[in-house]
DRENPA-3360 file (N, C-alpha, C; in nm, 2 decimals, always signed):
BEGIN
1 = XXXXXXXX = -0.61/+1.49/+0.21/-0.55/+1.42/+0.32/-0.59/+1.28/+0.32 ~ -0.48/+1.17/+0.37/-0.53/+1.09/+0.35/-0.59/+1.00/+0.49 ~ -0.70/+0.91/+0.51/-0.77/+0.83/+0.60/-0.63/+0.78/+0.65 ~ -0.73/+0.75/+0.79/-0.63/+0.63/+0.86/-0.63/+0.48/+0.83 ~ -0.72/+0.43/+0.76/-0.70/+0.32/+0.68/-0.60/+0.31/+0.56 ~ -0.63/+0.43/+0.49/-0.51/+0.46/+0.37/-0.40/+0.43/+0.39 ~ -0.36/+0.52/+0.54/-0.20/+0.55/+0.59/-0.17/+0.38/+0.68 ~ -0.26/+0.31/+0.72/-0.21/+0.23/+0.80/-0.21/+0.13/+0.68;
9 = XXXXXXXX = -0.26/+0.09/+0.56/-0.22/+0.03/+0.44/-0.09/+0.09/+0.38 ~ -0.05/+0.19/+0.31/+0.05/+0.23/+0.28/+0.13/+0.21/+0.37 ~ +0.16/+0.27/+0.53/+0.26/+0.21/+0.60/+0.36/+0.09/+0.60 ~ +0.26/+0.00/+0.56/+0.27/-0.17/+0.61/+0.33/-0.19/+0.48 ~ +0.39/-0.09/+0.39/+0.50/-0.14/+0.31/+0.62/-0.13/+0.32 ~ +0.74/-0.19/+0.25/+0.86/-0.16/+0.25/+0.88/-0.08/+0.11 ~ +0.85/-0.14/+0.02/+0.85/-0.02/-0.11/+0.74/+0.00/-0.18 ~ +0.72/+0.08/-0.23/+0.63/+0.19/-0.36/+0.66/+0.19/-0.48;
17 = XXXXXXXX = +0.61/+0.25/-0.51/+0.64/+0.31/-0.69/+0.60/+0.47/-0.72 ~ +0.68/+0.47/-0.79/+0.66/+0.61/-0.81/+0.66/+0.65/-0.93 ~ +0.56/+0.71/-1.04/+0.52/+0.70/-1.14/+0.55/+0.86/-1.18 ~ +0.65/+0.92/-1.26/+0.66/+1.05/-1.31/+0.68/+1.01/-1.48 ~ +0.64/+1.17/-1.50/+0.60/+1.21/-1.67/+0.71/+1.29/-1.69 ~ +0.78/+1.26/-1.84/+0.90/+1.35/-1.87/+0.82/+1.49/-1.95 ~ +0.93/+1.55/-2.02/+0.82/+1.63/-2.06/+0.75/+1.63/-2.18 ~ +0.82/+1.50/-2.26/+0.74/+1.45/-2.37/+0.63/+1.34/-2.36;
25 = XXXXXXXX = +0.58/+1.36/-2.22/+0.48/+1.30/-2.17/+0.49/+1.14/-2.16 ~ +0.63/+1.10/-2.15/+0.69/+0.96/-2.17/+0.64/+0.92/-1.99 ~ +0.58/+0.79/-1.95/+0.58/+0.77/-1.80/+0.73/+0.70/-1.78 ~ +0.76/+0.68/-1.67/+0.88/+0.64/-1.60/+0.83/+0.60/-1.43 ~ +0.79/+0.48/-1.40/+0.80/+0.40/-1.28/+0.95/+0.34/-1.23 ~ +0.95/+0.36/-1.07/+1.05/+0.34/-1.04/+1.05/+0.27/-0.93 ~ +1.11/+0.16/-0.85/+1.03/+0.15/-0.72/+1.14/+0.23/-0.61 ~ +1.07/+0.25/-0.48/+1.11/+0.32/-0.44/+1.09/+0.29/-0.28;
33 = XXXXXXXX = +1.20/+0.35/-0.18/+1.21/+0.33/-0.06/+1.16/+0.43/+0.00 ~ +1.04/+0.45/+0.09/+0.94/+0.59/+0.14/+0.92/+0.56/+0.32 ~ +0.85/+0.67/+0.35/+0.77/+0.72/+0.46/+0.67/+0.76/+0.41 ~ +0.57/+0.79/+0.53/+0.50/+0.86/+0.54/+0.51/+0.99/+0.67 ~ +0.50/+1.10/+0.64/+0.47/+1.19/+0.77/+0.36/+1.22/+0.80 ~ +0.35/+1.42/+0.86/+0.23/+1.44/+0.88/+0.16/+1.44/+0.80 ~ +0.02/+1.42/+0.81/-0.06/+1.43/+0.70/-0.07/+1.41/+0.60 ~ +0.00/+1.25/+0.59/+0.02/+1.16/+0.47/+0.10/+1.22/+0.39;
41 = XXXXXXXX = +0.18/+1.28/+0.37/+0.32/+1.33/+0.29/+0.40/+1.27/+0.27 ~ +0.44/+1.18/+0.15/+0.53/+1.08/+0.13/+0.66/+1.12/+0.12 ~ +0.75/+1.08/+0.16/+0.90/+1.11/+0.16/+1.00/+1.02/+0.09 ~ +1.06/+1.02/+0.01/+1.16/+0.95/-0.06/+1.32/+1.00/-0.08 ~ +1.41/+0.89/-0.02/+1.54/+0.99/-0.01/+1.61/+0.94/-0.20 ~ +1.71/+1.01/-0.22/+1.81/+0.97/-0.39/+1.89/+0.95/-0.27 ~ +1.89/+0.84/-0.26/+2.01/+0.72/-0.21/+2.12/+0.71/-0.27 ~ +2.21/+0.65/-0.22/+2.33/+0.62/-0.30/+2.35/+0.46/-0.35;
49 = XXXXXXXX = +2.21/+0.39/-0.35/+2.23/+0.24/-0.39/+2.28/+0.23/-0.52 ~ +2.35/+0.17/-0.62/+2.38/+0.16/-0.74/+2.30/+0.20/-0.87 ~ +2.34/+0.31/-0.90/+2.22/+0.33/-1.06/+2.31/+0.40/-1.14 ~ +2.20/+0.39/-1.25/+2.32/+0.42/-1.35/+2.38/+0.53/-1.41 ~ +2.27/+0.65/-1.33/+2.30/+0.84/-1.32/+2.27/+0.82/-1.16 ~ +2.34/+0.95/-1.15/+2.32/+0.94/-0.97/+2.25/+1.10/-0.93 ~ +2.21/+1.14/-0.82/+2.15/+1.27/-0.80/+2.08/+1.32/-0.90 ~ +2.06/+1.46/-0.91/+1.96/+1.55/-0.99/+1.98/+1.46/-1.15;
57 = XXXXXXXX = +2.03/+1.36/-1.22/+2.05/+1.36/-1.34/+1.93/+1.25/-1.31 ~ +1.91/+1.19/-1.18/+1.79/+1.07/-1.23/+1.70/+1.09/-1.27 ~ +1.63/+1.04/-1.34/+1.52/+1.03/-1.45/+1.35/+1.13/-1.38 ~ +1.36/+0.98/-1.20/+1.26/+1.05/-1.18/+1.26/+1.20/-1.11 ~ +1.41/+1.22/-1.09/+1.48/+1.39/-1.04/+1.41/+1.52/-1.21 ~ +1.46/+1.45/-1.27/+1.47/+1.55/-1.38/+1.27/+1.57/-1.44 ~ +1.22/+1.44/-1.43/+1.10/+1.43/-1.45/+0.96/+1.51/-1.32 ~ +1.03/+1.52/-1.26/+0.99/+1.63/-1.14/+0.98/+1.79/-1.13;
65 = XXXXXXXX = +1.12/+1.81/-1.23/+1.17/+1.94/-1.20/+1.07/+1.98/-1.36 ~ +1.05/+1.92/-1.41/+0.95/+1.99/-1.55/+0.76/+1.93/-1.54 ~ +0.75/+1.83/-1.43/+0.63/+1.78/-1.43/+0.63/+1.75/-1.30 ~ +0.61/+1.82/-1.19/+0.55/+1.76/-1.02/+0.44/+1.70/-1.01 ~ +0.33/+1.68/-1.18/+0.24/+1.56/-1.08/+0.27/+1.43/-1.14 ~ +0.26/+1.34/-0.97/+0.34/+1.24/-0.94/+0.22/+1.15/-0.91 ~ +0.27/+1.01/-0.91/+0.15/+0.88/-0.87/+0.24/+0.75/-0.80 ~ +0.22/+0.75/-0.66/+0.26/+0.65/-0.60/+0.18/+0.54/-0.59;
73 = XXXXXXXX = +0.21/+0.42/-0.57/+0.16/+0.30/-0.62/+0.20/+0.22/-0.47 ~ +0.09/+0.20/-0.40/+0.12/+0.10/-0.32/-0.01/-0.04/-0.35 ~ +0.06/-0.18/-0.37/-0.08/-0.30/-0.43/+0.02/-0.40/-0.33 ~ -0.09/-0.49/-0.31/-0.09/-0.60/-0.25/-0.18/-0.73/-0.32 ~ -0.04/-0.84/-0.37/-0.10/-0.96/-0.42/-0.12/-1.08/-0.33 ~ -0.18/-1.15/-0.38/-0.24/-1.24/-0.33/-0.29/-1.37/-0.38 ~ -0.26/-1.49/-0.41/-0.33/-1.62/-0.46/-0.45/-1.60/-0.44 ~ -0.52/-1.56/-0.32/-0.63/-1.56/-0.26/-0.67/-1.43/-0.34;
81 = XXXXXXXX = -0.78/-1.37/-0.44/-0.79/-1.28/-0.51/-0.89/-1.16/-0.44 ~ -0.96/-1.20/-0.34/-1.02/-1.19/-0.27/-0.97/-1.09/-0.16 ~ -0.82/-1.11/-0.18/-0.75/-1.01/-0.07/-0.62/-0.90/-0.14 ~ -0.67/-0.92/-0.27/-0.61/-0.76/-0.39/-0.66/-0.72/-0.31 ~ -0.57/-0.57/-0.32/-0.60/-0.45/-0.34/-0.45/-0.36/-0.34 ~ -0.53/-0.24/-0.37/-0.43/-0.15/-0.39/-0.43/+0.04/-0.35 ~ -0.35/+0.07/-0.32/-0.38/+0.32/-0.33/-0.31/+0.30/-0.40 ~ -0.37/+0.41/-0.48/-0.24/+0.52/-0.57/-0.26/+0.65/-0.51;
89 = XXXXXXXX = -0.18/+0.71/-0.44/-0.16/+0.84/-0.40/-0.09/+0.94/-0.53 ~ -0.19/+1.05/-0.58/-0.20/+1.14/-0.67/-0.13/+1.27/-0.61 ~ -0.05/+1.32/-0.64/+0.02/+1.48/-0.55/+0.15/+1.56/-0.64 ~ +0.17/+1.61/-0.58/+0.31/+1.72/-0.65/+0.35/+1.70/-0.59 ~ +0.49/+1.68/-0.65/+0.65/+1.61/-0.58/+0.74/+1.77/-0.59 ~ +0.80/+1.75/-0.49/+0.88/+1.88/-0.44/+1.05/+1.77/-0.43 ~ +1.17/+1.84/-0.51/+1.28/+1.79/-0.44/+1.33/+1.87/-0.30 ~ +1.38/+1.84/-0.17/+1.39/+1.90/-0.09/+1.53/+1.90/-0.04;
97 = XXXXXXXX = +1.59/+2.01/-0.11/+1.79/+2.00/-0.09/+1.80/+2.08/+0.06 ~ +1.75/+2.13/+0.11/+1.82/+2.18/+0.25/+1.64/+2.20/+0.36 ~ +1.69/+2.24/+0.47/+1.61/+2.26/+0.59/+1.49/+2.16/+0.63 ~ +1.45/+2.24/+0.78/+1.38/+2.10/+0.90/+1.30/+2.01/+0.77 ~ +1.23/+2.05/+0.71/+1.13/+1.95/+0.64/+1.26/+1.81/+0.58 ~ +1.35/+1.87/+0.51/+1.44/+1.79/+0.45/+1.50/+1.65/+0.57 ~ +1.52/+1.74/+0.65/+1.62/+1.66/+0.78/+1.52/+1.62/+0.84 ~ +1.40/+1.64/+0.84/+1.26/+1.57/+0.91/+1.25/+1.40/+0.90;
105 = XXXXXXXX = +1.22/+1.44/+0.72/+1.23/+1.33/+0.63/+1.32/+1.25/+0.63 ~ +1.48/+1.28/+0.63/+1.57/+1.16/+0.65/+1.61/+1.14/+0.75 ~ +1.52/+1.16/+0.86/+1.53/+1.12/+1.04/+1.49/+1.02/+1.02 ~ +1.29/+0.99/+0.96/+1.21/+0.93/+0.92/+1.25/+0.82/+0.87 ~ +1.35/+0.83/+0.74/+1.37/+0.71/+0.65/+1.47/+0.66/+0.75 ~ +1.56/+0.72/+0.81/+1.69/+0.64/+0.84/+1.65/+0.54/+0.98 ~ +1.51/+0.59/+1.06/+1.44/+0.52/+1.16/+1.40/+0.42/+1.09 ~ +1.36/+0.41/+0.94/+1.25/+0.28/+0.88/+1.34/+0.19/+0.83;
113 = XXXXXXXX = +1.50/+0.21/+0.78/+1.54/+0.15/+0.70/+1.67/+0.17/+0.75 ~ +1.73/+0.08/+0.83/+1.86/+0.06/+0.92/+1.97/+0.06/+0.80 ~ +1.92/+0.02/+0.63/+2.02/+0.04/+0.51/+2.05/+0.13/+0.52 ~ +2.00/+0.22/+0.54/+2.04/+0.37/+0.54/+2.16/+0.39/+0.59 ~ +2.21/+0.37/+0.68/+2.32/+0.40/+0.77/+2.43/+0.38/+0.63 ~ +2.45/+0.30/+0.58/+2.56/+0.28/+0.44/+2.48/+0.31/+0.37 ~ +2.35/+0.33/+0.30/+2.33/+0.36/+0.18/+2.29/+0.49/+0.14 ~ +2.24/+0.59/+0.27/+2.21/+0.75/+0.25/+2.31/+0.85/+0.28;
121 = XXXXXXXX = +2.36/+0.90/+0.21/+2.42/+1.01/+0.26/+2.38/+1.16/+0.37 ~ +2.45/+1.18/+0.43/+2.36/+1.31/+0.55/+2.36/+1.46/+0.46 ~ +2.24/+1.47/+0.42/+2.23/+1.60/+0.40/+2.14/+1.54/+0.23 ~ +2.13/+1.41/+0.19/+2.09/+1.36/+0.06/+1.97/+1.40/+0.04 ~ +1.95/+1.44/-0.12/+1.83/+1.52/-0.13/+1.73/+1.40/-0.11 ~ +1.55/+1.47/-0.10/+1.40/+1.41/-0.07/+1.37/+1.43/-0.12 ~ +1.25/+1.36/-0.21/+1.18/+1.39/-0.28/+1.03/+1.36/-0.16 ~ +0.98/+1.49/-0.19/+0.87/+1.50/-0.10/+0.73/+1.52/-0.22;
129 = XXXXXXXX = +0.64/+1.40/-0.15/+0.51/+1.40/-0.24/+0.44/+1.45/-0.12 ~ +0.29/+1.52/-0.22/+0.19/+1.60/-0.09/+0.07/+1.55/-0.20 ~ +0.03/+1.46/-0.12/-0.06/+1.39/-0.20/-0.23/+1.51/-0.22 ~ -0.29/+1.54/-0.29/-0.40/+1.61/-0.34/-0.55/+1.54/-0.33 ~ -0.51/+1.36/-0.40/-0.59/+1.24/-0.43/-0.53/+1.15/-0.38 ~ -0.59/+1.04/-0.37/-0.62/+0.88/-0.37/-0.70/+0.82/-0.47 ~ -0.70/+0.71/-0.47/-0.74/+0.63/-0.53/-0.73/+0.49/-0.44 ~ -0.84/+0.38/-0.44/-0.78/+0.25/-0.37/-0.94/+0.16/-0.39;
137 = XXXXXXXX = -0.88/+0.04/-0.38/-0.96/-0.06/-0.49/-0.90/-0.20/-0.38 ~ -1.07/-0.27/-0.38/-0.97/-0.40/-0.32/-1.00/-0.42/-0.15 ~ -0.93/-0.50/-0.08/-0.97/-0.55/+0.02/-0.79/-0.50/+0.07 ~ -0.77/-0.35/+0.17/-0.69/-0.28/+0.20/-0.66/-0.33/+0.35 ~ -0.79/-0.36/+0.42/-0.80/-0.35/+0.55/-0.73/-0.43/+0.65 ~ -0.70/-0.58/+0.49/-0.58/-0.71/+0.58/-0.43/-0.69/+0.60 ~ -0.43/-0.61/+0.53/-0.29/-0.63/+0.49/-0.20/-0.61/+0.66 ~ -0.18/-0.53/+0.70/-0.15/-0.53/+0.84/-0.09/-0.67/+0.91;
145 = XXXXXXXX = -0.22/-0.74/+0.91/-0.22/-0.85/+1.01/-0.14/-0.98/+0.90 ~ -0.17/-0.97/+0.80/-0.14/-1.08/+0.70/+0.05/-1.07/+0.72 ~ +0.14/-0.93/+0.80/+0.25/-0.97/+0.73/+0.28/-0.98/+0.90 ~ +0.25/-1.04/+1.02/+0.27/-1.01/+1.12/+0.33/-1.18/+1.14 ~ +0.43/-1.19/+1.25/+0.46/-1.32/+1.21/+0.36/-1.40/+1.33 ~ +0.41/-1.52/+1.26/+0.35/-1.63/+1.41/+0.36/-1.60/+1.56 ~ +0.47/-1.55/+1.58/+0.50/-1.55/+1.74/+0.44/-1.36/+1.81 ~ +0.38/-1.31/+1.67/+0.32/-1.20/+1.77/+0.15/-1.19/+1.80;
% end
């Protein structure tokens, strides 16, 4: 499970990375548009944005269904070096084609990301991570306030 420092760093992003193994142990990073739910459970919808296989043929789709452990990547740069840091959330990725957990998840994304409305389809599969580990390195705890604008 992951802390509330973890989840309130990971939150404060817009995208991730998601790091899956084929099954000739080749890696494949992708970035990616997420949530978080209960209990730190990362959610990722197969959108319909432009690529160049679409659904179950994508790379990180196909690299799931023969290898579910997965590594999400959330880092934060900085001029100031002092204010790196970064999680990698470690877990098995599940694709999730029907029921509540599925429709949970793209309640979740379609609330974070108004793109959605044109770019998800209703009923589009999720890739659902359940994270196991963490990892995180760095100075996590600014991030929050650093992207807050002037007038709040």
């Amino acid at each position: 499970m992951l802390n509330a420092d973890i989840l309130e760093f990971i939150e404060s992003f817009e995208v991730a990375r998601l790091a899956t193994v084929d099954v000739e142990n080749r890696p494949n990073v992708v970035p990616i548009c997420f949530v978080c739910g209960e209990k730190g459970v990362i959610y990722s919808a197969i959108d319909s944005k432009p690529k160049k296989v679409t659904g179950r043929d994508l790379k990180r789709v196909t690299n799931i269904s023969v290898n579910p452990s997965v590594s999400v990547v959330f880092d934060k740069y900085s001029e100031d070096w002092d204010q790196l840091g970064y999680v990698v959330v470690h877990g098995l990725a599940q694709l999730l084609l029907s029921g509540d957990e599925r429709q949970y998840a793209e309640d979740l994304l379609r609330a974070k990301y108004p793109q959605y409305e044109k770019y998800l389809k209703k009923g589009a599969p999720i890739i659902r991570v359940m994270a196991n580990r963490h990892v995180s390195w760095g100075n996590i705890l600014t991030h929050q306030s650093e992207n807050k604008s002037i007038d709040e």
